[in-house]
DRENDO-1510 file (C-alpha; in Angstrom, 1 decimal, always signed):
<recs>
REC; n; res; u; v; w
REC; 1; UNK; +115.2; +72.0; +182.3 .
REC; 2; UNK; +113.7; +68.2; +181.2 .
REC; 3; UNK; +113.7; +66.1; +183.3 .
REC; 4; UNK; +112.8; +63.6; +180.7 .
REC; 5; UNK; +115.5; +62.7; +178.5 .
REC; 6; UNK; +116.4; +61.2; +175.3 .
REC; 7; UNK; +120.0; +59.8; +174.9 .
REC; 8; UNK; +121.0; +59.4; +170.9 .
REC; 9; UNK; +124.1; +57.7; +170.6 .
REC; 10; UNK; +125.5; +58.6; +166.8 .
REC; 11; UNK; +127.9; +55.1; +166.7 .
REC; 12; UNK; +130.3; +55.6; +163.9 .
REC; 13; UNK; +129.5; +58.9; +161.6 .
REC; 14; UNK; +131.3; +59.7; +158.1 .
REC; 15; UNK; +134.9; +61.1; +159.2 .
REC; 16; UNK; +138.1; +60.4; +159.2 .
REC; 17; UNK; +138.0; +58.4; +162.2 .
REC; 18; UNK; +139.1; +54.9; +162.1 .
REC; 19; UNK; +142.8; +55.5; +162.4 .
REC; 20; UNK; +142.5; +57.7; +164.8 .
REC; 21; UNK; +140.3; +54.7; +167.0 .
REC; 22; UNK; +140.4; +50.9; +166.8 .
REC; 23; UNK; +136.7; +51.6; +168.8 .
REC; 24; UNK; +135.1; +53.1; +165.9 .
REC; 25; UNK; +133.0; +50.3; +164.6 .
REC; 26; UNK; +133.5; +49.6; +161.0 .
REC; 27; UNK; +132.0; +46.3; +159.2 .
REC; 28; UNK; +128.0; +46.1; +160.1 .
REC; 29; UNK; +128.0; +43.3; +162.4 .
REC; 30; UNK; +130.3; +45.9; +164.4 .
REC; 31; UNK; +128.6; +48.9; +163.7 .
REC; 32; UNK; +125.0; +46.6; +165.2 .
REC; 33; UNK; +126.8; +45.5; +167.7 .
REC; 34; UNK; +127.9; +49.7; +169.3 .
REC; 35; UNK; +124.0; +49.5; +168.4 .
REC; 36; UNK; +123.6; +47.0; +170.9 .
REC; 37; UNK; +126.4; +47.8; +173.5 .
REC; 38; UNK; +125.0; +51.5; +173.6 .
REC; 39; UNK; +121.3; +50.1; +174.1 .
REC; 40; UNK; +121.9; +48.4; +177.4 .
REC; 41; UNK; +124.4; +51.1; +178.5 .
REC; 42; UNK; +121.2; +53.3; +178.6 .
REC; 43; UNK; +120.8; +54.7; +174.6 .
REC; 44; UNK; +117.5; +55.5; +173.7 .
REC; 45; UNK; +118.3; +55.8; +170.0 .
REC; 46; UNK; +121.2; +54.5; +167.8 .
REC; 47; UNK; +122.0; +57.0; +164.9 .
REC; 48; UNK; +124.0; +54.8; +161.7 .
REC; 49; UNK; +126.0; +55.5; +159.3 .
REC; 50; UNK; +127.7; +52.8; +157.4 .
REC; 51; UNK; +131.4; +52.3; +156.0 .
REC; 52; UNK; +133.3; +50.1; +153.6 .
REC; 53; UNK; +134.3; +47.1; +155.0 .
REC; 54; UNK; +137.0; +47.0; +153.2 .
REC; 55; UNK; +138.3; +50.4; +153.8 .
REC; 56; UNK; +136.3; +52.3; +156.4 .
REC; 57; UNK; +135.3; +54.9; +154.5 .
REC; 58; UNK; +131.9; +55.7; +154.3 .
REC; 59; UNK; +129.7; +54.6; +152.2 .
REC; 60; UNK; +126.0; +54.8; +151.0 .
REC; 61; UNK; +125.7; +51.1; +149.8 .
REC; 62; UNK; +121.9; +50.0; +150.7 .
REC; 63; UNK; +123.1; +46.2; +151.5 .
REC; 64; UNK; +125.3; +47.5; +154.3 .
REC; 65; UNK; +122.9; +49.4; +155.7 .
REC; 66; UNK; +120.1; +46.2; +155.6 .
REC; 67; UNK; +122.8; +44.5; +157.0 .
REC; 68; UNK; +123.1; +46.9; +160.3 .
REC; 69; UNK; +119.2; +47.2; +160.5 .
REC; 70; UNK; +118.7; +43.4; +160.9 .
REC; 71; UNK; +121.2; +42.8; +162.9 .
REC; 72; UNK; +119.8; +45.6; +165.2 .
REC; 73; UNK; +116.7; +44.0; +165.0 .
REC; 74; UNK; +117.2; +40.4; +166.0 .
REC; 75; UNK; +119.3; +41.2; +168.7 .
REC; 76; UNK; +117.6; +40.8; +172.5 .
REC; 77; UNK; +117.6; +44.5; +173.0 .
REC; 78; UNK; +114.9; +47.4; +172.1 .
REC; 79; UNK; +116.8; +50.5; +170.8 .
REC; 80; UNK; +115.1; +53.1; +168.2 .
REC; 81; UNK; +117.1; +53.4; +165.0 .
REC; 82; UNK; +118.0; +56.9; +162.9 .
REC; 83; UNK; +119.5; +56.0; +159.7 .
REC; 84; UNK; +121.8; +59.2; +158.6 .
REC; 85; UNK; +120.6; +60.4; +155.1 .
REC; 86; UNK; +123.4; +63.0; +154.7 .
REC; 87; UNK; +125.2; +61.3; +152.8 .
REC; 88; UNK; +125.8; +62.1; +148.9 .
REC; 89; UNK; +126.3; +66.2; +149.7 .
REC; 90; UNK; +130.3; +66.1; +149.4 .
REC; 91; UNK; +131.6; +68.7; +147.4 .
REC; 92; UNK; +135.4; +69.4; +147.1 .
REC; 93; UNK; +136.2; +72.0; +145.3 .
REC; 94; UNK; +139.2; +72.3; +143.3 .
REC; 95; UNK; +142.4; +73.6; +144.7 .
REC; 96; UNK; +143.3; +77.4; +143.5 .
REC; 97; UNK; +142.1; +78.6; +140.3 .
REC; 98; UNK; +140.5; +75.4; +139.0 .
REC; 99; UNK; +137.7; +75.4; +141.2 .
REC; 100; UNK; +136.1; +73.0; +139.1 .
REC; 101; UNK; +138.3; +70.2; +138.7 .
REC; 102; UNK; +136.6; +69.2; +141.7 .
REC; 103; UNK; +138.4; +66.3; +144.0 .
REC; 104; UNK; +138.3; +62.8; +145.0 .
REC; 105; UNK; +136.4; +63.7; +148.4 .
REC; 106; UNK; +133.2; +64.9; +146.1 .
REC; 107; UNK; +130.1; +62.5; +146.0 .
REC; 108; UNK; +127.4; +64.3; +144.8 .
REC; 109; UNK; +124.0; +63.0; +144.3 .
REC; 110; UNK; +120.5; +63.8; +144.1 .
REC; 111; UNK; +118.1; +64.5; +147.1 .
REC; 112; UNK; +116.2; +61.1; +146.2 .
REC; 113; UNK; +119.1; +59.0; +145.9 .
REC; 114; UNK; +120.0; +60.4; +149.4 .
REC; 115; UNK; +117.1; +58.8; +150.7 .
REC; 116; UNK; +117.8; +55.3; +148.6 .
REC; 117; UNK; +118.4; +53.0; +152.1 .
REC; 118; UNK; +115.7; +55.0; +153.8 .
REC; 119; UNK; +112.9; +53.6; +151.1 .
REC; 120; UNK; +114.0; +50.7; +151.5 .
REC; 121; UNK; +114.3; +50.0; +155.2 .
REC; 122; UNK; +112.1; +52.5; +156.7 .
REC; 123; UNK; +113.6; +53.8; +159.8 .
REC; 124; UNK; +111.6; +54.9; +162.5 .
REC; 125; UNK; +113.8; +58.3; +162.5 .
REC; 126; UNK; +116.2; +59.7; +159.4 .
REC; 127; UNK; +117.9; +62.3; +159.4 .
REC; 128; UNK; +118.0; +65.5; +156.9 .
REC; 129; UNK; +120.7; +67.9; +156.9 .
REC; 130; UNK; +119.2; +71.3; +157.0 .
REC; 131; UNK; +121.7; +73.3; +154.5 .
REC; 132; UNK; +125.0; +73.7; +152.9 .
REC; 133; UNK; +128.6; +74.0; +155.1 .
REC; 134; UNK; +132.0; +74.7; +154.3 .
REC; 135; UNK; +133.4; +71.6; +156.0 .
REC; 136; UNK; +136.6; +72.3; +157.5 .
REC; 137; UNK; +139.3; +74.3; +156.6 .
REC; 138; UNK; +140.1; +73.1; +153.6 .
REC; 139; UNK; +138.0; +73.2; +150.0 .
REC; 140; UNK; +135.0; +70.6; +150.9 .
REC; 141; UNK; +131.5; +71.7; +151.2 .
REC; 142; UNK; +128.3; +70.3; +152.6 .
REC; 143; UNK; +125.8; +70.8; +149.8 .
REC; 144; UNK; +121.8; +71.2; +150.7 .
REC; 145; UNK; +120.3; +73.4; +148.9 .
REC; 146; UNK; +116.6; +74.7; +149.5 .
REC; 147; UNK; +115.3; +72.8; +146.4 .
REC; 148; UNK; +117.5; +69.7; +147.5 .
REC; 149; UNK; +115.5; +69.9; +150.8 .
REC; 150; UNK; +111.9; +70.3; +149.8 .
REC; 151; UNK; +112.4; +67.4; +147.9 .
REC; 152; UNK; +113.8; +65.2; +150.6 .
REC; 153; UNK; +111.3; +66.6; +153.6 .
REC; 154; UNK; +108.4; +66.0; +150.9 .
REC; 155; UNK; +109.9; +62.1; +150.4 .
REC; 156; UNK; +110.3; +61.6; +154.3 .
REC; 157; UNK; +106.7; +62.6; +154.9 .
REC; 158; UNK; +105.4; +60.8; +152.1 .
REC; 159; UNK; +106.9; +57.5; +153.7 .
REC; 160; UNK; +105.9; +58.3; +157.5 .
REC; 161; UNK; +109.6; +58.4; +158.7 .
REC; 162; UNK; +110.3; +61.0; +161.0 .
REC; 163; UNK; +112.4; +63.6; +160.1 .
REC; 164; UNK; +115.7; +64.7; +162.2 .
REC; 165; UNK; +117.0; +67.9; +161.0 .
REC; 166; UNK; +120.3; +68.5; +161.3 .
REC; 167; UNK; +121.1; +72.1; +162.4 .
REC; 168; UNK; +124.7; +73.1; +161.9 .
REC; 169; UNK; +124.1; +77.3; +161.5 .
REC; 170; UNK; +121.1; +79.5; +162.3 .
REC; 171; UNK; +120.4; +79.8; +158.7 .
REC; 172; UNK; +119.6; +75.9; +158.8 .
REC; 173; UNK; +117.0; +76.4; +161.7 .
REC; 174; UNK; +115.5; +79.5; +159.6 .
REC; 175; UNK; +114.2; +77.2; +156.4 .
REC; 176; UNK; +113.8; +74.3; +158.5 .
REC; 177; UNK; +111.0; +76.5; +160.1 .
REC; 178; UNK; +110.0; +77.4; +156.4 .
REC; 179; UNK; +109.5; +74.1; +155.7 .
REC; 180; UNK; +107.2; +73.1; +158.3 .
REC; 181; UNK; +105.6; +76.3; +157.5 .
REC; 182; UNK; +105.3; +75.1; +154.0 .
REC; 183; UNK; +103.5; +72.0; +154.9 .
REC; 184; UNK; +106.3; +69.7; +153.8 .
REC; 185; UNK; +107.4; +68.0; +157.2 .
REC; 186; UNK; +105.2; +66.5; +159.7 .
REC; 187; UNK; +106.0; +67.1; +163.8 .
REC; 188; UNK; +109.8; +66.8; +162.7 .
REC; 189; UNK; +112.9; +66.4; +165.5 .
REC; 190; UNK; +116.0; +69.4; +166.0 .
REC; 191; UNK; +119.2; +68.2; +166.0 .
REC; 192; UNK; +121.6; +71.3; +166.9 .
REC; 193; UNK; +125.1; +70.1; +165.6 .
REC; 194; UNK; +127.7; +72.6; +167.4 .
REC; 195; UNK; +131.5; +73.0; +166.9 .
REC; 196; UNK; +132.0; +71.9; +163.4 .
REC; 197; UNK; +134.1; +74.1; +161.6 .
REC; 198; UNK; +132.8; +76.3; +160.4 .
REC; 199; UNK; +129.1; +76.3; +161.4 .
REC; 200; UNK; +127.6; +77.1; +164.8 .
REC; 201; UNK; +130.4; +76.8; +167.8 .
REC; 202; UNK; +129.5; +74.8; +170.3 .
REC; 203; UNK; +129.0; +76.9; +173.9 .
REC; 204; UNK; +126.2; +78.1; +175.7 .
REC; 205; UNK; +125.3; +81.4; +174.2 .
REC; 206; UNK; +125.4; +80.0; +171.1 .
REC; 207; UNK; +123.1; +77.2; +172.1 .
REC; 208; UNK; +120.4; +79.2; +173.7 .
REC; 209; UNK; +120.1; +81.4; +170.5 .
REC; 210; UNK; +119.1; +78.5; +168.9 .
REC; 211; UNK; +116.7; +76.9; +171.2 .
REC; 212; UNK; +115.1; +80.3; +171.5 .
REC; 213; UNK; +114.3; +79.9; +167.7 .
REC; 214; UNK; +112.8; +76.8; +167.8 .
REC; 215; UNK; +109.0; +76.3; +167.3 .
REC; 216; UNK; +107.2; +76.4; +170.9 .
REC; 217; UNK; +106.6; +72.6; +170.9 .
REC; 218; UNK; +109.3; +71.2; +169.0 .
REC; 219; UNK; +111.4; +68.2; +170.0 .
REC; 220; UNK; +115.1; +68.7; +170.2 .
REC; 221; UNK; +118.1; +67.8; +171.0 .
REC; 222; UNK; +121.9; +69.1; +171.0 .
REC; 223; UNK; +125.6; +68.0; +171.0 .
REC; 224; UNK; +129.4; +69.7; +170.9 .
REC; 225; UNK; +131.7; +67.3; +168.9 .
REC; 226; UNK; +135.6; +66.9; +170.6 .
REC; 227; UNK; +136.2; +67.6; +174.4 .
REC; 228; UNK; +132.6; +69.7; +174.1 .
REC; 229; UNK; +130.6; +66.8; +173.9 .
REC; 230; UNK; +129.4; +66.2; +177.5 .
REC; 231; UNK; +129.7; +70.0; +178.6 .
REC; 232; UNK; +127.0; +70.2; +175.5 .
REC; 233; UNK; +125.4; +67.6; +176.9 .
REC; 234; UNK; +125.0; +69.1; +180.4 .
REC; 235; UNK; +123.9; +72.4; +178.6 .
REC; 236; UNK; +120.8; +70.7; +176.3 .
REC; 237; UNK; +119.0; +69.2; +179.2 .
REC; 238; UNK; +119.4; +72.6; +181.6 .
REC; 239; UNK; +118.0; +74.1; +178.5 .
REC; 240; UNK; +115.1; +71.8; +177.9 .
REC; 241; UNK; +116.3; +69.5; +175.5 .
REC; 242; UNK; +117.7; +65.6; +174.8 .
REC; 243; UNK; +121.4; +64.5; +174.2 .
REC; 244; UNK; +123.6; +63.1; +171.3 .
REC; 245; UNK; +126.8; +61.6; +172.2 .
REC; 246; UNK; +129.0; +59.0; +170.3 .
REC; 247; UNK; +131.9; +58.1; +168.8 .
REC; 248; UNK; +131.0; +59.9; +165.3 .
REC; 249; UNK; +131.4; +63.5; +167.5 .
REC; 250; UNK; +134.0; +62.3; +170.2 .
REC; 251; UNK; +136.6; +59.7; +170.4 .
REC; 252; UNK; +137.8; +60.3; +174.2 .
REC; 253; UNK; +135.8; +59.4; +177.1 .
REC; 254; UNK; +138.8; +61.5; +179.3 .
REC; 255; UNK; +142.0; +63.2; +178.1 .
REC; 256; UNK; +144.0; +61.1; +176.1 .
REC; 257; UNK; +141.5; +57.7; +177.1 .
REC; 258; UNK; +139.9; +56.6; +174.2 .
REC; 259; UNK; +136.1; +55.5; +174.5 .
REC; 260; UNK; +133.7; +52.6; +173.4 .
REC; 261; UNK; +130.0; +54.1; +172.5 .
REC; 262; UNK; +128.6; +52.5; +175.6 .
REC; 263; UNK; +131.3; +54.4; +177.6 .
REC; 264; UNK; +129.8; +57.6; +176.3 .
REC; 265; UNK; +126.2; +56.4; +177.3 .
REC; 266; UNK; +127.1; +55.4; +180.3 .
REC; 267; UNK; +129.0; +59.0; +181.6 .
REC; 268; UNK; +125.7; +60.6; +179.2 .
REC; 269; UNK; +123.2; +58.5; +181.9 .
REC; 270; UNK; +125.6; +60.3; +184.7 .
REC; 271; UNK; +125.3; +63.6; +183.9 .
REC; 272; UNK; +121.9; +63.1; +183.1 .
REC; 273; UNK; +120.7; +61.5; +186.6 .
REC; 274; UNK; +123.1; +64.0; +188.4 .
REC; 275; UNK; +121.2; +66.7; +187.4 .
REC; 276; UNK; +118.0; +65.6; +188.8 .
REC; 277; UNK; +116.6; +64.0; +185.7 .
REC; 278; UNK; +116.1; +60.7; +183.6 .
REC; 279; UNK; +116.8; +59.1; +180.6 .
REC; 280; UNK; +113.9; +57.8; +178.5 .
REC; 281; UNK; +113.6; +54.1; +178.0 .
REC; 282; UNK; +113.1; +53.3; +173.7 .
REC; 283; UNK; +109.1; +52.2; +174.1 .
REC; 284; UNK; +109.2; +56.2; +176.6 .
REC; 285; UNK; +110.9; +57.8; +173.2 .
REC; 286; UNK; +108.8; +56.7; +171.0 .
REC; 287; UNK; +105.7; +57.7; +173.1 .
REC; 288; UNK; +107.7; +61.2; +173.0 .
REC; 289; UNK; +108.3; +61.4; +169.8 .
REC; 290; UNK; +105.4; +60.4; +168.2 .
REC; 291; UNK; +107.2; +57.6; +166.2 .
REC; 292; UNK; +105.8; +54.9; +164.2 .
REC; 293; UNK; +107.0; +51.6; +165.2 .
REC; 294; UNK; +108.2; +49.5; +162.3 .
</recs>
């Protein structure tokens, strides 16, 4: 069990989400602001995404994401920040026999571009998305190939970001161990994503497996997206690890009750302290982490 534990709140992800909650922050001064709310509800790190303003899709756009950082950082709370850099990996393929006329959900780009925002801003954490996913059940896919990633571990090193890497299968976890084991990522974090269709599901087995192929000393967390969120919560820190909740895995804080980010913190801290344990303060993360403080 830790007894010491880091609570990531991921505030407003990629999905199709804002229609389904007027809680899922949109415009940056929003998205800062479930930065801030999440902070003094207990969060020790705030993981961003950013969305069009205009219509709350996401979006990639390095002003929005400047935006959300300085907003983060002149407000009268210490929170460590993850910037996502999974975006630019959509692929939808085309419907039936034209698999190639692929659709309007594709943006594709290059691992550097990926890391565009993250250049510029320099995060203490990013995030790198450890391999390629059918999304769904429909025709998208998550592309990351093992090329795409050497690049984008070798960038994140070279600019003394920490890596977060994104664990969605137990093929990710396998070359994310080659990678370290290739020299191209420094004391990286785990971050095993369960329940997304179709990767890993999110339950206990399936959770151990992973953990028990984790390097010795590593650093990791875990979540469940939907109702598994805080059962997978519960699970990471009885199995040694830290704890990602949010609204871009969870919308409900109970059964049809729809949740703020700090609402998730807060019933994280719970289940956290009612086991026995305690949640990490930012300056206590970054001790833990090894971060660089920017």
């Amino acid at each position: 069990m830790n007894h010491d534990v880091i609570i990531t709140c991921a505030l407003t992800g990629a999905g199709d989400t804002v229609a389904k909650s007027h809680l899922v922050p949109v415009t940056p001064q929003q998205i800062a602001a479930a930065a801030v709310e999440a902070a003094k509800a207990g969060a020790t790190v705030v993981h961003c995404h950013v969305r069009d303003p205009q219509t709350g899709r996401f979006s990639r756009d390095v002003s929005l994401y400047r935006e959300v950082m300085e907003r983060i950082r002149e407000a009268d709370v210490d929170i460590i920040v993850n910037l996502t850099a999974g975006m630019g990996g959509d692929l939808e393929i085309g419907p039936g026999e034209t698999p190639m006329e692929f659709g309007p959900g594709t943006d594709l780009i290059g691992p550097l571009e990926r890391l565009a925002h993250v250049e510029a801003l320099l995060p203490e954490i990013c995030t790198l998305d450890c391999g390629t996913l059918n999304f769904g059940d429909g025709n998208a896919i998550y592309v990351s190939t093992p090329a795409q990633l050497r690049a984008g571990a070798k960038r994140i090193t070279e600019l003394g970001v920490k890596a977060e890497l994104e664990i969605f299968d137990t093929g990710h976890l396998w070359f994310a161990k080659q990678m370290i084991k290739e020299g191209l990522l420094d004391d990286p974090l785990f971050q095993l994503c369960l329940g997304i269709p179709w990767g890993a599901p999110a339950d206990t087995g399936t959770m151990k497996a992973m953990v028990d192929n984790l390097p010795p000393t590593a650093t990791w967390a875990g979540f469940g997206i939907g109702r598994m969120q805080m059962p997978m919560a519960a699970q990471a820190v009885l199995l040694g690890g830290n704890v990602r909740v949010g609204l871009e895995d969870n919308l409900y804080l109970d059964k049809g009750v729809l949740a703020s980010n700090g609402q998730l913190v807060e019933r994280a801290v719970e289940i956290v302290t009612r086991l026995g344990a305690r949640v990490l303060t930012p300056a206590e993360g970054r001790a833990k982490m090894n971060l660089k403080r920017r």
